[in-house]
N, C-alpha and C positions, 0 to 999 in steps of 0.2 A: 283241160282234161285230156285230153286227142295228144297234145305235145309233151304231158307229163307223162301217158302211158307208151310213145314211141321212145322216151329216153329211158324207159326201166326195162321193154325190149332191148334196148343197144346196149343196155346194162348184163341181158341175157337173164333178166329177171321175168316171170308170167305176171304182169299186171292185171287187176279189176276196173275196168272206169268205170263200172254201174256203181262201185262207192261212190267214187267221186264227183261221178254227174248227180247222183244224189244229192250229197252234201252240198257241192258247189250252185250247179245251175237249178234242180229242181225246190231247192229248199234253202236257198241262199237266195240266188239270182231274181228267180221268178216269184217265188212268196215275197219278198222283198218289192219286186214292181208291183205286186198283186196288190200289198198294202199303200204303195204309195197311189194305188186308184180307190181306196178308199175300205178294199175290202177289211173285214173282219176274220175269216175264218178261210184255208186251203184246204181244199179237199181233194186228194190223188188215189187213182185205184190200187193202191198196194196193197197185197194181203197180210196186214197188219193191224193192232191196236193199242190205241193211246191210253192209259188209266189216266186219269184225272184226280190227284190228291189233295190236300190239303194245301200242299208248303212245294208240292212238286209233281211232275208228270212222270210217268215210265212207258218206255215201249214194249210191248208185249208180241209177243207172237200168235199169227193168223189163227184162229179158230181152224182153218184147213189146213193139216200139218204138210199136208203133200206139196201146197203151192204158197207156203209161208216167205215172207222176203224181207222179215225182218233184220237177215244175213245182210241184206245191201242197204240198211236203215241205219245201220248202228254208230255210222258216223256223224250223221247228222247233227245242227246245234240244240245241245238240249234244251235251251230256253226258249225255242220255236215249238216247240210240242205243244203246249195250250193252244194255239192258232192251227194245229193241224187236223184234220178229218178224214178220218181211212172206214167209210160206211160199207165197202165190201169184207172187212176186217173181220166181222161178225158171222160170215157166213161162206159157203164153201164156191167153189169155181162153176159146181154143176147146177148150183143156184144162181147164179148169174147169168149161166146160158139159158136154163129156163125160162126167166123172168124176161129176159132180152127176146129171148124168142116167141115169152105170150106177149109181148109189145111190137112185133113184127121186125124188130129190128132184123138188119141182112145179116151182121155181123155172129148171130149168135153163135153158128159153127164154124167159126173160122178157127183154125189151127193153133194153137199157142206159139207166140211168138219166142224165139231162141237165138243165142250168141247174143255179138257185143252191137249195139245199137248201128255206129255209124261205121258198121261196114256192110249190113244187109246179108241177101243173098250169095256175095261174092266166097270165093275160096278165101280161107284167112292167110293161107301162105303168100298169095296171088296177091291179097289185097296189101299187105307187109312190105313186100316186094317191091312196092310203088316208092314206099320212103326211105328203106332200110335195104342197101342191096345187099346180095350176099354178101358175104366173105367166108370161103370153104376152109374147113380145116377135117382134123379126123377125128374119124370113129373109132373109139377103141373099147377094149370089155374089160369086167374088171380085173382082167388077171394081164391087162395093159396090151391084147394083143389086138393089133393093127386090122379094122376090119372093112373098112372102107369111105368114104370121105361126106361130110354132112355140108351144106347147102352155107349154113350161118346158124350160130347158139340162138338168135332169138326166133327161129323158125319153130322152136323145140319145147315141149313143156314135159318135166317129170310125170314119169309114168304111161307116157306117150306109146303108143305100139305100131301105129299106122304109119308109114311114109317114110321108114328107115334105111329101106333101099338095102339092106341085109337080109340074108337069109341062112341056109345052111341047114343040117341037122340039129336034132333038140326041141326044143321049146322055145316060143317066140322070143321075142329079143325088146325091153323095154325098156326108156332112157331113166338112168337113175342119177343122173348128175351130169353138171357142166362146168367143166375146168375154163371158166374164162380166160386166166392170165396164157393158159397154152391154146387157147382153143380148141377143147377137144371137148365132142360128145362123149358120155360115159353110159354103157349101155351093158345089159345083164340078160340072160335068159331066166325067162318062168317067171309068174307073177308074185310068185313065194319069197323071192331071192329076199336073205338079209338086208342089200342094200335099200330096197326101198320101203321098208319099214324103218319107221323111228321110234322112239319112246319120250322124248322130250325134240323142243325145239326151242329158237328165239326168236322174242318178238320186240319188233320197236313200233315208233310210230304211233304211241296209244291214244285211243280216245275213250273215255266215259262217259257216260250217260246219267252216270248218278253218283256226284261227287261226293255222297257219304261213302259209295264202294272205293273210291281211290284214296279216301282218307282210311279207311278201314284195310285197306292194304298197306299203306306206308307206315302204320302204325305195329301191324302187326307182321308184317314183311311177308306172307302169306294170304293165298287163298283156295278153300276147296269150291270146285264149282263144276261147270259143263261148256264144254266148246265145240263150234263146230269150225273144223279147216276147210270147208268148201260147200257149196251151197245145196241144199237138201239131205247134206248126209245128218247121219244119227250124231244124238249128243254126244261127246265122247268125254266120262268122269276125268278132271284130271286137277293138278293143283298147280297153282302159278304163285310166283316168287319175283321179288325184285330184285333186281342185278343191275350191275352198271351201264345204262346207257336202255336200257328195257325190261323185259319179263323173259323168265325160265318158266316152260308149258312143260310140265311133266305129264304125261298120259299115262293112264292105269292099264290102260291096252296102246302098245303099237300102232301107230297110224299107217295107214297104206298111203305114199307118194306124197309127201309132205312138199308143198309146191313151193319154192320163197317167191316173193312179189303178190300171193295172195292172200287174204286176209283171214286171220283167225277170231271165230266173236265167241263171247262169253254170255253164260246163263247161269240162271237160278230160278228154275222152274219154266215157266213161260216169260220171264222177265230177263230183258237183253239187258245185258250190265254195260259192253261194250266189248274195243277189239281193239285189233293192230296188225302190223304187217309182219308176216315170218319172214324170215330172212337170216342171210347165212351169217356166221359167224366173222 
């Protein structure tokens, strides 16, 4: 996971490894030792829920819409869902602190934990830095003008405002793209600017959760549905298509800062259908 997400860094792509330690270690690796000691059933605090059907299982999203994470679920093997248990799934964050805290537990108010697991408290530029040195190139805006020199592409994530080392009159200044083959930051004033809206995107890398949805696309080469490009945001209606090599994401509204290297998941209701990774053309 660690080695796959510094090579889509050097790629100058923004990686997820909470998919992938997902998929891999949590609900691969470990449910997998958990049954070879004999257990039956996983259970992790995610705030999520499993249906239970007939012929097949679906993942659903949290009862608490605010702290739902079925965004970093969506990779997972579907055929593992029967064996899985998300009992805080049912109920919301301020119920957990409650209950935790009529049981004495210490932990009840401790802060919600945030970022990417195995790099902690550190700075992430700081911590990047340890494997991926720089390599400086430029800054430039979109009308190509030379504005001063960026650190390294994988330091940077679209839509980024902080730490550009730019200034000047106007309205701040946000990255809206990275020219790898030149090495240049691509960077815009105001948060309105055209370039960091998009209206469609592409994705590869797909995963489904519910192989009647991937059969019901290849069939019908379309789907209307709901997606979200980054984790807690709003669903956003849009209709996906298959193309050569992945999916066309048409959005009915503009995306703000469409990230590649991160993941876009699909719904129908509270039902994750699945996802894949945006990325550039």
């Amino acid at each position: 996971v660690f080695n796959k997400a510094l090579e889509e860094f050097k790629q100058g792509l923004t990686p997820n490894p909470d998919v992938l330690c997902n998929r891999i270690i949590k609900f691969e690796e470990f449910t997998n030792y958990a049954f070879r000691l004999g257990a039956k059933k996983v259970a992790t605090g995610h705030y999520a829920r499993i249906e239970n059907g007939k012929e097949k299982c679906s993942l659903l999203k949290g009862l608490d819409k605010n702290k739902d994470q079925s965004y970093f679920l969506h990779a997972i093997n579907p055929s593992i869902m029967s064996s899985i248990l998300f009992p805080i799934g049912e109920i919301t964050k301020q119920d957990v602190r409650e209950y935790a805290n009529k049981k004495g537990l210490p932990n009840h108010d401790k802060p919600d934990s945030t970022g990417i697991c195995f790099i902690g408290e550190r700075p992430f530029k700081d911590f990047l830095k340890s494997f991926l040195p720089p390599k400086p190139g430029l800054i430039i805006s979109d009308k190509e003008e030379e504005l001063g020199i960026h650190e390294g592409l994988m330091y940077y994530t679209t839509g980024q405002r902080k730490d550009l080392g730019i200034g000047g009159p106007g309205k701040p200044w946000y990255v809206a793209d990275k020219h790898t083959a030149t090495n240049q930051l691509v960077v815009v004033q105001g948060r309105n600017h055209p370039m960091l809206w998009k209206e469609s995107v592409y994705v590869e890398d797909l995963h489904w959760l519910d192989p009647d949805i991937k059969d019901d696309l290849e069939n019908q080469q379309t789907l209307n549905c709901f997606a979200k490009n980054r984790y807690r945001q709003k669903d956003s209606k849009c209709e996906i298509r298959i193309i050569p090599g992945g999916l066309e994401v048409d959005f009915d509204e503009p995306q703000w800062a469409i990230t590649h290297g991160q993941y876009i998941v699909f719904y129908l209701g509270d039902k994750c259908l699945g996802g894949g990774k945006m990325m550039p053309r």
